[in-house]
C-alpha positions in Angstrom: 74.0 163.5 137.8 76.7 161.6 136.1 76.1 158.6 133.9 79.4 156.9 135.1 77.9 153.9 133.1 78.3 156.2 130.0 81.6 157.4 131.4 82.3 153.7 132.2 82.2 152.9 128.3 84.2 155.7 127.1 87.2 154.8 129.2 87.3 151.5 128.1 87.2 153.1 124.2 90.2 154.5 125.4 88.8 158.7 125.7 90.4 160.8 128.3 89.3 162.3 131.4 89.0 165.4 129.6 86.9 164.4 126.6 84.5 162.7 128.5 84.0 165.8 131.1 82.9 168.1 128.7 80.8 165.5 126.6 77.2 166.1 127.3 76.3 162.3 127.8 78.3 162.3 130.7 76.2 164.7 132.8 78.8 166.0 134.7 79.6 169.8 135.8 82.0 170.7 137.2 82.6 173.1 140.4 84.0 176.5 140.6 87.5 175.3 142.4 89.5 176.1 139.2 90.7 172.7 138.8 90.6 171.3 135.2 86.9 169.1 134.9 88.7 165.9 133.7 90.9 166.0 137.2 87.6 166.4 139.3 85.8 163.8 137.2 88.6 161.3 137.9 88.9 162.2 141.2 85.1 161.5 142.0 85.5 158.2 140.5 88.2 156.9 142.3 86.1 158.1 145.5 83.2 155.9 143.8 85.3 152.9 143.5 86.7 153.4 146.9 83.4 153.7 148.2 80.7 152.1 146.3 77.3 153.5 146.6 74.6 151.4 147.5 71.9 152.9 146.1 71.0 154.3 142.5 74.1 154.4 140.2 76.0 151.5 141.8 78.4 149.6 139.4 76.5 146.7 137.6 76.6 143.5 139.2 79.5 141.8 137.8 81.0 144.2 136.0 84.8 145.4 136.6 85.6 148.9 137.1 86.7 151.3 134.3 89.8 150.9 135.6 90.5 147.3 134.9 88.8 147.8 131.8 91.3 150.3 130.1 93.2 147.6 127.9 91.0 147.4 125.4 92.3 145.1 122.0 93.3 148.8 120.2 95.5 149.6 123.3 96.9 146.3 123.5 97.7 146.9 119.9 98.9 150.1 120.5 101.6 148.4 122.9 102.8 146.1 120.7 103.1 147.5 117.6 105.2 150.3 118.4 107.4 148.0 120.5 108.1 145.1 118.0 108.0 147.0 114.7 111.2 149.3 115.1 112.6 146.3 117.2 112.6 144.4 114.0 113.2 146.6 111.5 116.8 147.3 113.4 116.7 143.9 113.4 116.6 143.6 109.9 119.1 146.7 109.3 121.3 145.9 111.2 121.2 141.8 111.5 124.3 141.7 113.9 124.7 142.4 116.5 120.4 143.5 117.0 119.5 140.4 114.8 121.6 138.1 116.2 119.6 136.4 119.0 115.8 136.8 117.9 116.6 137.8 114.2 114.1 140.1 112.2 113.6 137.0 109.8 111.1 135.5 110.3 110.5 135.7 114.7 110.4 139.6 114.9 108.5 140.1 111.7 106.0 137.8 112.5 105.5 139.2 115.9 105.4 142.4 114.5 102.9 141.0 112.1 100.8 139.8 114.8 100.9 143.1 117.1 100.3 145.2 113.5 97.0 142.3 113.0 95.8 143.4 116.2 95.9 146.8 116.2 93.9 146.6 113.0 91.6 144.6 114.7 91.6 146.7 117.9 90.9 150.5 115.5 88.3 148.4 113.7 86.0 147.8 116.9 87.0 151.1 118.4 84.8 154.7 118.3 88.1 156.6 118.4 91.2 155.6 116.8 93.8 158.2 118.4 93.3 159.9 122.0 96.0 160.6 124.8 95.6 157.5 126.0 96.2 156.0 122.7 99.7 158.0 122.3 101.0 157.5 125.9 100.4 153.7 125.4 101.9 153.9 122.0 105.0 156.1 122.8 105.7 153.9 125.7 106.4 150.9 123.4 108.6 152.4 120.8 110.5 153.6 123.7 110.6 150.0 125.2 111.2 148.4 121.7 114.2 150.8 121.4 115.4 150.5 124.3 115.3 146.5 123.7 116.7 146.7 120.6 119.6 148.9 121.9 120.1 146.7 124.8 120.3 143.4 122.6 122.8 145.3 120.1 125.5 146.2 122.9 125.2 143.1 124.0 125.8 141.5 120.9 128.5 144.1 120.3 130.4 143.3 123.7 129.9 139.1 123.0 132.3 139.9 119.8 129.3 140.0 116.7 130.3 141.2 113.8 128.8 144.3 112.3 126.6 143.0 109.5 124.7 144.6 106.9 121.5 142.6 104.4 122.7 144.3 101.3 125.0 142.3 99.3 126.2 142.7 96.4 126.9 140.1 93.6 130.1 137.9 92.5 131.2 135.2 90.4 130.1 131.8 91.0 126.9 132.3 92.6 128.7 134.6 95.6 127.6 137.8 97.8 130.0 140.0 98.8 128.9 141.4 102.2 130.0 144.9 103.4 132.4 143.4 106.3 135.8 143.2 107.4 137.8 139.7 107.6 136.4 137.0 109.5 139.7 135.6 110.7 141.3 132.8 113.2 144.5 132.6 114.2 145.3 135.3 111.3 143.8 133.6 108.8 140.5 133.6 106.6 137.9 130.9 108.0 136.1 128.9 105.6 132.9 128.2 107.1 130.7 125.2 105.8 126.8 125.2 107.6 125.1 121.9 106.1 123.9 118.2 107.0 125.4 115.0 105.5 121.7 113.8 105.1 121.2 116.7 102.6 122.2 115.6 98.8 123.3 119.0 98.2 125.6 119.2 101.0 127.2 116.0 100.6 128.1 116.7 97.4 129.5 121.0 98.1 131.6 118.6 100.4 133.8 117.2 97.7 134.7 120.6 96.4 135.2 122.1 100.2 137.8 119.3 100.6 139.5 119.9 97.3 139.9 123.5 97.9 141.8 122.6 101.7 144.0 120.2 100.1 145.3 122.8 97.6 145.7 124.9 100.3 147.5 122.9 103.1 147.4 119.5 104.1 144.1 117.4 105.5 144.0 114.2 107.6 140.9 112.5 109.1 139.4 112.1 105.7 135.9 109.3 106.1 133.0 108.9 103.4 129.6 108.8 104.4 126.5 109.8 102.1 123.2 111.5 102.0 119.8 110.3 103.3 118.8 107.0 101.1 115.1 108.3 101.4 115.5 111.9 99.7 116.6 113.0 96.5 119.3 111.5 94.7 119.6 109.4 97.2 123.1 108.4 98.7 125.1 111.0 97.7 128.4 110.4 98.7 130.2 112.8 100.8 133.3 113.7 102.8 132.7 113.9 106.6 134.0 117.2 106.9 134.0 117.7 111.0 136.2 114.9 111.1 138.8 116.6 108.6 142.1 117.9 110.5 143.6 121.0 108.4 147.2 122.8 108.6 147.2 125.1 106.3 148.6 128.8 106.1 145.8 130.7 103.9 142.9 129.4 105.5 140.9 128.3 109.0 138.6 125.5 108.0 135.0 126.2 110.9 133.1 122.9 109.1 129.9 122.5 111.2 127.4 119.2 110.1 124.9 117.5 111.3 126.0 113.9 111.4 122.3 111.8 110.7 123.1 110.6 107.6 118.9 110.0 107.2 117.5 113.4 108.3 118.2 116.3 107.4 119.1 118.6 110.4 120.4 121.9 111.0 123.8 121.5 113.2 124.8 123.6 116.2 126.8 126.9 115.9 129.6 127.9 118.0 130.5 131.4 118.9 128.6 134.8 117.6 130.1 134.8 114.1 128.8 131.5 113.1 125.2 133.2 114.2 125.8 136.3 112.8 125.9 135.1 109.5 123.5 132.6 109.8 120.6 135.6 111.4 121.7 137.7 108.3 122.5 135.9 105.1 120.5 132.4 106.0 117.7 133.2 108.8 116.0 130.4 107.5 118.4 128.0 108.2 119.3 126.2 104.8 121.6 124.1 103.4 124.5 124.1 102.1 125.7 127.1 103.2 129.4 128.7 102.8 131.0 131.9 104.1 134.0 132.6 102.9 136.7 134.8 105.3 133.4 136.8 106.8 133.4 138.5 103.2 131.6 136.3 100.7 129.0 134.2 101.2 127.0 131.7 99.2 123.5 129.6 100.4 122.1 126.9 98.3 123.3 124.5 95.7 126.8 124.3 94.9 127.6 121.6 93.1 125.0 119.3 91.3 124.6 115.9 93.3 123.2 113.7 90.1 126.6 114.3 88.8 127.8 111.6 91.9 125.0 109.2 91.5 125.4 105.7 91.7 129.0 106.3 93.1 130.6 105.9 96.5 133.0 108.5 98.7 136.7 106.3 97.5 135.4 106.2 93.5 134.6 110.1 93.9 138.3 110.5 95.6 139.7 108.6 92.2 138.0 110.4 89.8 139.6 113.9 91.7 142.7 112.2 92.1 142.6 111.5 88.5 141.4 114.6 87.3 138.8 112.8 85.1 135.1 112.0 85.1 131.6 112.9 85.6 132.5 114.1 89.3 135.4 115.8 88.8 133.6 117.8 86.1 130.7 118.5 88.5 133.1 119.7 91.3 135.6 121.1 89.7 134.1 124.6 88.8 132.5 124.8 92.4 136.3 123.9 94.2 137.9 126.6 91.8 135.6 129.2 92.9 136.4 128.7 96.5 140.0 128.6 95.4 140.1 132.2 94.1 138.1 133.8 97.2 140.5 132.2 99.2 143.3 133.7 96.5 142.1 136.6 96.5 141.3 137.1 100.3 145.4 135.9 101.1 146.4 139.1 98.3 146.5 136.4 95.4 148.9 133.8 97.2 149.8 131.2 97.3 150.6 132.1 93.3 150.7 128.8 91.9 146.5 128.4 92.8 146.2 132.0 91.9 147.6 131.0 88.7 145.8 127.9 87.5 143.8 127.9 84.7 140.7 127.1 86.2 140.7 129.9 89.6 142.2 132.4 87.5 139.5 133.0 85.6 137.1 133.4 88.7 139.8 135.6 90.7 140.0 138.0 88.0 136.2 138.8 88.3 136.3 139.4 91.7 135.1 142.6 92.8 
């Protein structure tokens, strides 16, 4: 007589039809029809849960059929796993166009982390750590991971995402040179700035981000404003750089800032590109952070904020005008550096930058 109590327990461990048949425990034997035993021991247990005896070897009161107890922790594991860990390390490969939306850094891999946590779990409570079952479920979620992944990346490479790589390489000035082609608008290389006026760090990268437009073409809408008064080096002052209005011919100023001058907050991106570089070169999201015609790019620190201290947005503006002072000093190296990507990116033009004794320097060591 079959112990389907036995045989209940074994499908829930995930065993196939066919193991358990020929196990002994299961007291099962099959007939002389030809048909493989596992088929005919499935078979009479579908008939048993379509029609429950009521005598000796009923189901226990309570308990669910082996049916609805097939998804054991391992198998759940053995879902996820395979469907988030390829996911994310395309992601992470290949950060646009897979990465762009649900980027490998941090979301997928922590997902992944998760599934991979549960699986562990899952093998750790379970008799048997590979059976058919066990593959089918697993095969179906790398193919469903794929398949996601893949879907994600042609849409990412129909919305007009760039092609972006995680390997960089380094440059002068603090710079990454990413394996891409121009980022341009309306022909020309975009300088794109990623920061919050509330952050010291960015208020002061905005000095130098203005300097390096107005050698390059001209700016209107200049307006001061300065960093949170409760954080470090506190009320830092800075250039409002949305509000800047530049004509130029050798660059495409994208400036993106959050406006709270007390909290420090991440500010909205427009368009695919903006993201792209964001999900691969800064998935965490910090600030400053400067892209430089899609080629370059630089996160972090950029010019030292305690250099400004004490001082407010039109003093700052004299010292540059007057090409002396603690400021100037401070943002002089990191305007230069911008200069010469710019420089370099227009084919060394305009010459008269290309020329000066501070960007040439910088230009020259550009790979």
């Amino acid at each position: 007589m079959v112990d389907w109590e036995w045989v209940d327990r074994r499908r829930s461990d995930g065993w196939s039809w066919e193991d358990i048949a020929v196990d002994s425990h299961a007291g099962f034997s099959p007939d002389g029809s030809g048909v493989a035993p596992g088929r005919q021991l499935r078979r009479l247990s579908r008939e048993r849960l379509l029609h429950p005896p009521e005598a000796e070897g009923a189901l226990p009161s309570g308990e669910p059929p082996a049916r609805l107890r097939r998804w054991s922790l391992a198998r759940v594991g053995w879902l996820l796993f395979p469907l988030f860990a390829p996911w994310a390390l395309l992601a992470y490969l290949l950060p646009s166009p897979v990465g762009v939306f649900l980027p490998a850094v941090p979301t997928l891999g922590f997902v992944a982390a998760i599934a991979g946590a549960i699986l562990g779990i899952g093998l750790l409570r379970q008799a048997r750590k590979w059976n058919d079952l066990f593959r089918k479920t697993a095969t179906f979620g790398a193919v469903a991971g794929l398949a996601v992944a893949g879907a994600i990346g042609a849409y990412g490479i129909v919305s007009g995402c760039p092609t972006l790589s995680p390997f960089t390489t380094s440059e002068p000035s603090g710079f990454e040179r990413v394996p891409q082609a121009l980022w341009k608008s309306q022909g020309e290389p975009v300088l794109f700035f990623y920061g919050s006026v509330a952050c010291p760090y960015c208020s002061a990268t905005s000095w130098a981000v203005l300097g390096a437009l107005e050698r390059l073409g001209n700016v209107s809408g200049i307006g001061y404003d300065h960093s949170s008064s409760s954080d470090v080096y506190a009320n830092t002052p800075s250039v409002v750089l949305p509000d800047l209005v530049v004509e130029s011919p050798y660059v495409s100023a994208d400036l993106r800032e959050s406006l709270n001058d007390q909290q420090v907050q991440a500010p909205a991106t427009v368009g695919c590109e903006e993201q792209a570089y964001l999900s691969a070169y800064n998935p965490f999201g910090g600030v400053p952070f400067l892209v430089v015609g899609g080629s370059f790019v630089h996160a972090g620190s950029f010019v030292d904020p305690q250099a400004l201290a004490g001082m407010s947005g039109p003093q700052v503006a004299a010292q540059l005008a007057s090409h002396q002072g603690a400021a100037y000093e401070a943002i002089l190296p990191a305007e230069s550096a911008l200069l010469a990507y710019l420089v370099w990116l227009n084919h060394d033009a305009p010459a008269s930058v290309a020329q000066d004794p501070s960007v040439a320097p910088i230009l020259a060591g550009i790979h």
